[in-house]
N, C-alpha and C positions, 0 to 999 in steps of 0.2 A: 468454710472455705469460699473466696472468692475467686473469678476469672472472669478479670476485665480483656485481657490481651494475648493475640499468639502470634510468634515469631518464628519464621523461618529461617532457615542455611538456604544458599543457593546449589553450591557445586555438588551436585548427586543427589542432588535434596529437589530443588524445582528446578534445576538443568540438569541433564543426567550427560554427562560428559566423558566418555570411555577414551583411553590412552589410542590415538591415533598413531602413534609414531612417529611424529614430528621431528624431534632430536634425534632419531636413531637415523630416519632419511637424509635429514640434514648431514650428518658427521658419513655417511655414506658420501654423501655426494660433493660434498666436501675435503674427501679424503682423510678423516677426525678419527680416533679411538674414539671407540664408544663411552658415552658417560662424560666425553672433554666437554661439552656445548655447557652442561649443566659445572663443569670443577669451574670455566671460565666465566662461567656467567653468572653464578648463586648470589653473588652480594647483589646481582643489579634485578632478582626478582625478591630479594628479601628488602631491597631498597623499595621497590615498585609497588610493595603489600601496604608498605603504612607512609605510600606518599614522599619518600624524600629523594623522588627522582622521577624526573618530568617524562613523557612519552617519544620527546625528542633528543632528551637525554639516552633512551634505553637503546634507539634507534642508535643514536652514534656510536652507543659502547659495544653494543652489538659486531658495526661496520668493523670498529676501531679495533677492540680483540679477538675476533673472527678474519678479520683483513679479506673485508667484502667491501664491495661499494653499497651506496645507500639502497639503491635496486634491491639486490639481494638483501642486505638488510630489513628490508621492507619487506621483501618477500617470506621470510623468516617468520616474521611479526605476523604476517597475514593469516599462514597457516597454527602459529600459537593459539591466535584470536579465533579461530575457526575450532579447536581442541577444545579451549576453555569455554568457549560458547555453546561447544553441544549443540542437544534439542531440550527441548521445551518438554515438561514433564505435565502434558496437557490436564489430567486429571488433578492433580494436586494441584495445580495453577487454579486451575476451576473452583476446588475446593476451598482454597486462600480465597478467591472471590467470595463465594458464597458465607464467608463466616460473618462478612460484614452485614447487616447492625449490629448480628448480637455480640459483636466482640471489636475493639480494635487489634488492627493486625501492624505485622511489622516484617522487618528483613535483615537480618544479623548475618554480615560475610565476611570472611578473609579474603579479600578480593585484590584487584591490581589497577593502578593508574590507567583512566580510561574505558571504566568496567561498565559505570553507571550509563556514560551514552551507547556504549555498545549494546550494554543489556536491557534500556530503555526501547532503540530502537531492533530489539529482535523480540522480546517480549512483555512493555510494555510493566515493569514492574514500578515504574511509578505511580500508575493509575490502578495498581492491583493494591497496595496496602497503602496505611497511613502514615509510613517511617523507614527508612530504611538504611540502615547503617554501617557504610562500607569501609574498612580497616583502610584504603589506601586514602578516605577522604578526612580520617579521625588520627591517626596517627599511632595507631595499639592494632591489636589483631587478637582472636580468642586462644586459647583462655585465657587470656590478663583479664580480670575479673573487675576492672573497667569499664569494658566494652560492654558487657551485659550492664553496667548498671548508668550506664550511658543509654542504653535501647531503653530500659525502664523510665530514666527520667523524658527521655523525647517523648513516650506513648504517657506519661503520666500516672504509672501505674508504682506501687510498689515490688519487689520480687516472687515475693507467694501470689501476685495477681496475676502473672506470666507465666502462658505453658513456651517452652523451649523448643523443637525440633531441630538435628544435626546427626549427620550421619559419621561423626567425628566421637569416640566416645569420651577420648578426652576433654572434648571441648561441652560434650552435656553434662559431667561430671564435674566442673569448674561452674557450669551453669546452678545443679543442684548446689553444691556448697554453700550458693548465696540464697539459698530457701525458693530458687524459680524453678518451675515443676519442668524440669528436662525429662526431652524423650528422645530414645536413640533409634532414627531413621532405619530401618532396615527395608522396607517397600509402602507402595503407598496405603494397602487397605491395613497392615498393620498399626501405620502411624496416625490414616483418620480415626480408625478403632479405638486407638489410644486417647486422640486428642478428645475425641467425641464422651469418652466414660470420664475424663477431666472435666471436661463442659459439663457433663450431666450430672457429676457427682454437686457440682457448684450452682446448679440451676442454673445455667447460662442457658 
């Protein structure tokens, strides 16, 4: 067995991002049934996962089927970005650093139009791996079994060369299929424990 490469999930994985309430304040203050924000809005964050709708686009459809001004609009958006951005999962961030030489690293997400500058500038994950692969910049999302093998060819590796990490288990399990050694994120000394008897078993 080889292990040239390991790839990360973001969302609970290196951001750890807990339900603020966002949409529930919103339709509060709004005067919405609960769960409306999401029945009016799901096509424009399924649109916003794999890119076929712009950040100005989300903003008007927002304004436009909400019947807010762009203000509020914007304000909406601000607190979303604030939810999905979480903190920073400082140790396993660290740990991503630290793998490099002896591995190249990566970053596999379901992510949303506008993810990469936001997540660039809070945490800096361009300069932490060597790839990183975001469904709203590629046009698929996991598990369509693409996506991983799109990460594999950016890193140049083949599928048994690549450990997986995702706290999704459907999404490690579409991973395994294609023979890349998925692991399913449960906390962090679990998943270095894991990554690290991968490495080792491979002489990495």
């Amino acid at each position: 067995m080889v292990i040239r490469a390991v790839v990360f999930d973001i969302g609970d994985v290196l951001e750890i991002a807990p339900d603020l309430g966002v949409d529930r304040r919103w339709e509060a203050r709004l005067g919405l049934a609960e769960g409306e924000i999401v029945r009016r809005l799901a096509d424009v964050w399924a649109a916003g996962a794999v890119g076929a709708i712009t950040e100005e686009n989300v903003r008007d459809t927002i304004s436009d089927r909400l019947g807010l001004g762009q203000g509020q609009a914007d304000a909406i958006m601000a607190d979303i970005w604030e939810q999905y951005l979480g903190t920073g999962n400082t140790d396993l961030i660290d740990y991503a650093r630290g793998l490099r030489p002896r591995c190249r690293t990566g970053i596999l997400s379901n992510s949303f139009v506008g993810a990469r500058e936001r997540e660039q500038a809070a945490y800096g994950f361009e300069d932490l791996v060597d790839d990183i692969v975001y469904s709203h910049e590629v046009g698929m999302s996991k598990p369509d079994p693409e996506i991983y093998r799109l990460s594999c060819a950016r890193l140049g590796v083949t599928p048994e060369e690549l450990i997986f990490l995702d706290d999704v288990e459907p999404n490690v399990a579409a991973a395994c299929a294609l023979g890349i050694h998925g692991i399913h994120y449960r906390d962090n000394a679990q998943a270095i424990t894991e990554i690290e008897g991968l490495l080792a078993s491979a002489g990495a």
